[in-house]
C-alpha positions as CSV (number, residue, x, y, z in Angstrom):
1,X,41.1,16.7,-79.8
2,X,41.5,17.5,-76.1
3,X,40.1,14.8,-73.6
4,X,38.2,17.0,-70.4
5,X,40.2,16.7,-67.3
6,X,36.8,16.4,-65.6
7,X,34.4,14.1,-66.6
8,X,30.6,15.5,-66.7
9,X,29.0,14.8,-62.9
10,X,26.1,12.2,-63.7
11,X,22.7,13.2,-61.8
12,X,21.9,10.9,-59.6
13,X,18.2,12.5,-59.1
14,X,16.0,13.7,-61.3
15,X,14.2,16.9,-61.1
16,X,10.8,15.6,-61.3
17,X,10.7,12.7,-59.8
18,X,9.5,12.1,-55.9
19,X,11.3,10.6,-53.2
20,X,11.6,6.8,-53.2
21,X,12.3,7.0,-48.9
22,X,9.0,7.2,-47.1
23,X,8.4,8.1,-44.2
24,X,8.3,6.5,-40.5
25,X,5.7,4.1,-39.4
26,X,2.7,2.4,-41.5
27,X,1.6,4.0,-44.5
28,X,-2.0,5.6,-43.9
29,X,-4.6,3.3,-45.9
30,X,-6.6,6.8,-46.1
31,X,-5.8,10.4,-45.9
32,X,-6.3,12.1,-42.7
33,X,-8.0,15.1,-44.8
34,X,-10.6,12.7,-46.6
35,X,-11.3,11.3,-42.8
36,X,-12.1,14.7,-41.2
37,X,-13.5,16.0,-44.3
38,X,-15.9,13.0,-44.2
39,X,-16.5,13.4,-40.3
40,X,-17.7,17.3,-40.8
41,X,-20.0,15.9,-43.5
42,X,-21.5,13.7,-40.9
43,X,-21.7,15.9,-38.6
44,X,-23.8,18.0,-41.2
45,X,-26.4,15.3,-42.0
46,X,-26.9,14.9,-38.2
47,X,-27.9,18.5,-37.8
48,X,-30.8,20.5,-38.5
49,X,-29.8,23.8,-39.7
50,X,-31.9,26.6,-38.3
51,X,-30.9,30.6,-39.1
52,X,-31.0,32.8,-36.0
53,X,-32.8,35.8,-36.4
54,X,-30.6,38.2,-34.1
55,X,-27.2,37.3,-35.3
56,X,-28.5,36.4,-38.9
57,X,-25.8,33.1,-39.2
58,X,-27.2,29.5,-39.4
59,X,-26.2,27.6,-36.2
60,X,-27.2,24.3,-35.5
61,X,-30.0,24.1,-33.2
62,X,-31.3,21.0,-32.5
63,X,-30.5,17.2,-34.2
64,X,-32.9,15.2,-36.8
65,X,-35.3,12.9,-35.3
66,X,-34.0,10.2,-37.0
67,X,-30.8,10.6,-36.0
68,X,-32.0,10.6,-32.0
69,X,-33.6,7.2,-32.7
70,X,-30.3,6.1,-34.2
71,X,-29.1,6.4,-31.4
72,X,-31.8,4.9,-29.2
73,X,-31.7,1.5,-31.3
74,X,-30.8,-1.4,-30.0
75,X,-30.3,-3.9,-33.2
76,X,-29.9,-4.0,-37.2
77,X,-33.7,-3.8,-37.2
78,X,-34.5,-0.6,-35.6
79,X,-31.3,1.1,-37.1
80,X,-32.1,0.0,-40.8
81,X,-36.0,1.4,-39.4
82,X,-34.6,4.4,-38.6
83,X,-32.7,5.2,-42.0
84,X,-36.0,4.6,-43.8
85,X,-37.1,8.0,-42.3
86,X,-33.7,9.5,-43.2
87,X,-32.7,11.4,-46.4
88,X,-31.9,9.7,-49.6
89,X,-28.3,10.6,-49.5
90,X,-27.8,9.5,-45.6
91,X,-29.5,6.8,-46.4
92,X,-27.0,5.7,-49.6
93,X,-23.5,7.2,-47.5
94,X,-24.2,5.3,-44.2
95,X,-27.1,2.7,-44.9
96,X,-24.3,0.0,-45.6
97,X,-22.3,0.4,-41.9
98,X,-24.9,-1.2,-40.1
99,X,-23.3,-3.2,-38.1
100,X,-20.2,-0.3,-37.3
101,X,-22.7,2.0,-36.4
102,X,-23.9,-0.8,-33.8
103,X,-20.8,-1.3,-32.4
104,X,-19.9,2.5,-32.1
105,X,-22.9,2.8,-30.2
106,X,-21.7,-0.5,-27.7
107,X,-18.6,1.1,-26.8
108,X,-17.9,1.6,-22.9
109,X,-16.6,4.8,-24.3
110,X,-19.8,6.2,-25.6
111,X,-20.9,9.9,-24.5
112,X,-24.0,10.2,-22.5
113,X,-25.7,13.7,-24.1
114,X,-27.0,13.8,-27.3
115,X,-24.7,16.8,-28.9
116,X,-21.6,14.7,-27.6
117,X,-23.0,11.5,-28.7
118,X,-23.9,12.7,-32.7
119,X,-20.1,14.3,-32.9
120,X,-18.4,11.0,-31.3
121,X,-20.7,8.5,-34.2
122,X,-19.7,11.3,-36.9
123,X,-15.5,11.0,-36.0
124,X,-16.4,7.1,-35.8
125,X,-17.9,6.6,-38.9
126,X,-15.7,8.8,-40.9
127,X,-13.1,6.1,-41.6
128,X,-15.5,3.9,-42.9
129,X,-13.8,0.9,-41.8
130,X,-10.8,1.3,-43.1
131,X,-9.3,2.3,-39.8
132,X,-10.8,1.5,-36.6
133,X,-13.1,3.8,-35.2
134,X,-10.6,5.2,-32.3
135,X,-7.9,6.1,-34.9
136,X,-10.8,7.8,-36.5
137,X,-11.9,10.0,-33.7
138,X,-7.9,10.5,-33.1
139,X,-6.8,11.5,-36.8
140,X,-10.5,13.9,-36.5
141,X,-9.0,15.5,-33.4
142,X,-5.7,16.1,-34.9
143,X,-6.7,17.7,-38.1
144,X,-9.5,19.7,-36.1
145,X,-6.5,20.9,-33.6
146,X,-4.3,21.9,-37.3
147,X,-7.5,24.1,-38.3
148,X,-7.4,26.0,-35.3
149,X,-4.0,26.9,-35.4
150,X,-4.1,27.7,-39.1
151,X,-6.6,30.2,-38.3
152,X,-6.4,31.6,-34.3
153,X,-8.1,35.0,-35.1
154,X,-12.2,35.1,-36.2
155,X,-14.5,38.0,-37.4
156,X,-16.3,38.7,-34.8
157,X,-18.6,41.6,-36.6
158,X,-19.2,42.5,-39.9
159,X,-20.1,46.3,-41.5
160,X,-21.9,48.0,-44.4
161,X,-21.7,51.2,-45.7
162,X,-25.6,51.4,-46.3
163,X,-28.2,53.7,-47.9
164,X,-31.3,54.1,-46.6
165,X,-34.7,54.9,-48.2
166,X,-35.1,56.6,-44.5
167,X,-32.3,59.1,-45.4
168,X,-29.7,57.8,-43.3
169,X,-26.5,57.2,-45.3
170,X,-23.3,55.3,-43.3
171,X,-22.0,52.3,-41.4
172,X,-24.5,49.9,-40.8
173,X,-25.1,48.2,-37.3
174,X,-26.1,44.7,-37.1
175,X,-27.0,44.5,-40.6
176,X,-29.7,47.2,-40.4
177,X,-29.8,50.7,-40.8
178,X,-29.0,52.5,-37.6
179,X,-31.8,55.3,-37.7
180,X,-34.8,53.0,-39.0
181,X,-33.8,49.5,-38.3
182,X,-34.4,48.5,-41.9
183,X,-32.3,44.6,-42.5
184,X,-30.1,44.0,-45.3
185,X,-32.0,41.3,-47.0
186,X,-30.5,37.8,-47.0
187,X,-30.0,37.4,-51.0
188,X,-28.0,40.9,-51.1
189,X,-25.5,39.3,-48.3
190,X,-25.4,36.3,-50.6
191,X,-24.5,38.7,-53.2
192,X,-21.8,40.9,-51.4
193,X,-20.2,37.2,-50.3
194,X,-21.6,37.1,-46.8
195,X,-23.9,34.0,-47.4
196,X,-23.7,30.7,-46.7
């Protein structure tokens, strides 16, 4: 039999395996999605949700009171005080970062109105230790600053082709029927996949 003049090239690389080089720099202990993804889910417990009546979309209108005296106290005391009066669930995802939540709120750094103040403890907190609470805040800003180039454009205004009991039959305006004023009710925009 005839030997091959070329012997069979051996892979070096396997199709399904991953790269064994990494990349520059220290490994992240965390992923910078789980850190803003945690920081927006901070931000939400902060918030009390209130729906606007003219443009029909929740928007957040004014903090918990238990968050404002978070950040009014002074020591473990008051801040473990001020939990008590919070929600179960805040209670069990930030009752055990006591003590960061006391030295977030000693920085030099710290903002001096209450919106800026609830949004700088929420980027803080979201690394939960694991990374300091200025690379939180940073890694926050930087995956906040990808979602806005992701998406540039918004809807600004949405439209249904409504029919009313009042006769009219067309584009809505606002939600409503233009010849009446009659709303679309807030379970049928759940239903059409306007809701929450």
């Amino acid at each position: 039999m005839k030997k091959r003049k070329k012997a069979a090239k051996q892979a070096t690389k396997a199709l399904d395996t991953f790269s064994e080089k990494r990349r520059r720099g220290r490994p992240p202990s965390i992923p910078a999605s789980e850190i803003s993804g945690r920081a927006e889910n901070y931000r939400q417990f902060f918030w009390e949700k209130r729906l606007d009546k003219k443009s029909k979309q929740f928007g957040r209108d004014r903090p918990y009171t238990w968050a404002e005296q978070m950040l009014a106290a002074t020591n473990e005391d008051e801040l473990s005080k001020t939990f008590d009066a919070a929600p179960n669930y805040v209670r069990g995802q930030l009752g055990g970062s006591i003590p960061l939540i006391l030295s977030i709120l000693k920085e030099r750094t710290f903002p001096k109105t209450t919106p800026a103040q609830l949004d700088y403890l929420a980027d803080s907190l979201a690394g939960s230790g694991q990374v300091s609470p200025r690379s939180s805040r940073d890694i926050c800003g930087r995956e906040r600053a990808k979602q806005r180039q992701k998406f540039p454009h918004k809807i600004l205004r949405k439209e249904f082709y409504v029919e009313c009991s009042c006769g009219y039959r067309g584009p809505a305006l606002n939600d409503a029927c233009r010849k009446c004023g009659a709303e679309i009710p807030l379970f049928q925009e759940i239903l059409w996949g306007a809701g929450f």
